[in-house]
C-alpha positions, 0 to 999 in steps of 0.5 A: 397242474392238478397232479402236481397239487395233488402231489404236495398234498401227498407230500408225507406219503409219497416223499421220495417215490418216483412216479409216471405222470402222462395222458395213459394209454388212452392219449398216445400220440405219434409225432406225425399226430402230433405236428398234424395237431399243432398245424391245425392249431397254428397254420404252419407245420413243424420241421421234421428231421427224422434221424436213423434209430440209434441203440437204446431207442424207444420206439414207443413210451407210453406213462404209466400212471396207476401208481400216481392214481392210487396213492393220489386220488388223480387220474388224467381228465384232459385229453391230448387235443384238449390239452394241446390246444390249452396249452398252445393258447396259453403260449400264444399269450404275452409272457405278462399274462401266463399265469396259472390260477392255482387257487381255481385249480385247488379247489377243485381237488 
């Protein structure tokens, strides 16, 4: 959230850029990683259906986010499993009461 923030912030300067916006390298995960996590979370595994590699395939992306940080200010601040499990919680809500305190976030740019 803080990026996109820091995005419209920047709007004038960054206008029409692409840009990678993701944990870095220091938050990578596989999908395996990733189901053990959301099982720890939920108490139940995810379905894994694992296809042959196609052409064109990645076999490992990681975002690279130093352009982003340098023409914004932002660097990532919330880890993988912090993040997670921020974001599991927030979806176990009642659809209701998924509000995201923009104002509280702002401030804190």
């Amino acid at each position: 959230m803080e990026a996109l923030l820091l995005a419209r912030r920047h709007i004038a300067e960054i206008s029409g850029r692409a840009f990678n916006v993701g944990g870095g390298p220091e938050n990578t995960l596989s999908i395996l990683e990733l189901a053990d996590m959301i099982e720890e979370l939920s108490g139940q595994r995810p379905s894994l259906h694992f296809a042959p590699e196609r052409t064109g395939d990645r076999r490992y992306y990681v975002s690279d986010v130093r352009r982003f940080c340098a023409e914004t200010g932002w660097s990532p601040r919330t880890d993988v499993h912090q993040g997670l499990r921020e974001l599991y919680l927030w979806q176990s809500l009642p659809y209701e009461k998924r509000r995201t305190p923009y104002a509280a976030i702002e401030t804190r740019l």
